[in-house]
MARGUTOR-430837 format. One line per field, with one value per residue (C-alpha): z, y, x; residue number from 1; residue in one letter. Coordinates in steps of 0.1 Angstrom, whole numbers, always signed. Each point is the difference from the previous one (the first is absolute). Example, Ala and Ser with C-alpha at 12.3 -4.5 7.8 and 13.67 -1.06 7.14 Angstrom:
% MARGUTOR-430837
up <- (+78|-7) $
north <- (-45|+34) $
east <- (+123|+14) $
num <- (1|2) $
residu <- (A|S) $
This chain:
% MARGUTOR-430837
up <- (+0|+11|-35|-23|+25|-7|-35|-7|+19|-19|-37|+12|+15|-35|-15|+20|-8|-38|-3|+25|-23|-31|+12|+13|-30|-20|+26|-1|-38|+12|+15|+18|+26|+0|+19|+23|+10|+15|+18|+16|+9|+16|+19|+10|+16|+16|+17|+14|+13|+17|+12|+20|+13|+16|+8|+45|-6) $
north <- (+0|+24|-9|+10|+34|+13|-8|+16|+30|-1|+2|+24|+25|-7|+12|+27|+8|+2|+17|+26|+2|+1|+33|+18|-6|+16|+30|+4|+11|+27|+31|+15|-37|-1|+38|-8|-33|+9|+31|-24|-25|+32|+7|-38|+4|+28|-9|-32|+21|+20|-32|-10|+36|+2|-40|-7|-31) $
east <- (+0|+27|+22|-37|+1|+31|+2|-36|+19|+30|-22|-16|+21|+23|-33|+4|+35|-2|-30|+11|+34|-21|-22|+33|+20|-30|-6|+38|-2|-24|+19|-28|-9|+39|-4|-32|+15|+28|-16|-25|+27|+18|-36|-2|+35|-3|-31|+12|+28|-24|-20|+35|+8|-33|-7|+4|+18) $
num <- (1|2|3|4|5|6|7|8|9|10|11|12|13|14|15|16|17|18|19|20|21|22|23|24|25|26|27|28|29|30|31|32|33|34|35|36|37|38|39|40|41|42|43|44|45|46|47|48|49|50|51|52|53|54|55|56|57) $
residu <- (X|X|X|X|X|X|X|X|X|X|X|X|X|X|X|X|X|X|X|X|X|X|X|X|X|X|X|X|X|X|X|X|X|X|X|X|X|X|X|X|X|X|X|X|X|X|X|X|X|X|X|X|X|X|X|X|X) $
Protein backbone atom coordinates (compact mmCIF):
# COMPACT_ATOMS: atom_id res chain seq x y z
CA UNK A 1 0.00 0.00 0.00
CA UNK A 2 2.65 2.42 1.09
CA UNK A 3 4.87 1.53 -2.38
CA UNK A 4 1.21 2.51 -4.66
CA UNK A 5 1.28 5.93 -2.17
CA UNK A 6 4.39 7.17 -2.90
CA UNK A 7 4.59 6.36 -6.44
CA UNK A 8 1.04 7.99 -7.06
CA UNK A 9 2.88 11.00 -5.22
CA UNK A 10 5.92 10.88 -7.06
CA UNK A 11 3.72 11.09 -10.84
CA UNK A 12 2.08 13.50 -9.61
CA UNK A 13 4.15 16.05 -8.14
CA UNK A 14 6.46 15.30 -11.63
CA UNK A 15 3.21 16.51 -13.13
CA UNK A 16 3.57 19.23 -11.14
CA UNK A 17 7.15 20.01 -11.93
CA UNK A 18 6.86 20.18 -15.67
CA UNK A 19 3.87 21.90 -15.96
CA UNK A 20 5.03 24.51 -13.54
CA UNK A 21 8.40 24.67 -15.75
CA UNK A 22 6.30 24.79 -18.91
CA UNK A 23 4.06 28.10 -17.69
CA UNK A 24 7.43 29.95 -16.41
CA UNK A 25 9.39 29.26 -19.36
CA UNK A 26 6.39 30.90 -21.38
CA UNK A 27 5.82 33.94 -18.76
CA UNK A 28 9.58 34.27 -18.87
CA UNK A 29 9.35 35.39 -22.74
CA UNK A 30 7.03 38.07 -21.51
CA UNK A 31 8.89 41.15 -19.96
CA UNK A 32 6.12 42.71 -18.20
CA UNK A 33 5.20 39.00 -15.62
CA UNK A 34 9.07 38.94 -15.65
CA UNK A 35 8.68 42.68 -13.70
CA UNK A 36 5.45 41.87 -11.39
CA UNK A 37 7.01 38.56 -10.43
CA UNK A 38 9.83 39.53 -8.94
CA UNK A 39 8.23 42.63 -7.06
CA UNK A 40 5.69 40.22 -5.52
CA UNK A 41 8.42 37.65 -4.58
CA UNK A 42 10.21 40.94 -3.03
CA UNK A 43 6.58 41.55 -1.11
CA UNK A 44 6.44 37.83 -0.14
CA UNK A 45 9.87 38.18 1.54
CA UNK A 46 9.56 40.96 3.12
CA UNK A 47 6.49 40.14 4.84
CA UNK A 48 7.71 36.91 6.21
CA UNK A 49 10.48 39.02 7.55
CA UNK A 50 8.13 40.96 9.16
CA UNK A 51 6.14 37.76 10.40
CA UNK A 52 9.62 36.77 12.40
CA UNK A 53 10.37 40.41 13.67
CA UNK A 54 7.05 40.56 15.34
CA UNK A 55 6.39 36.57 16.12
CA UNK A 56 6.80 35.88 20.63
CA UNK A 57 8.65 32.76 20.04
Amino acid sequence: MMAHVTFISFLYQTGLVLGGNTVASRLRAIPSVRWIATRLAGIALIGVAVKLVTSNS
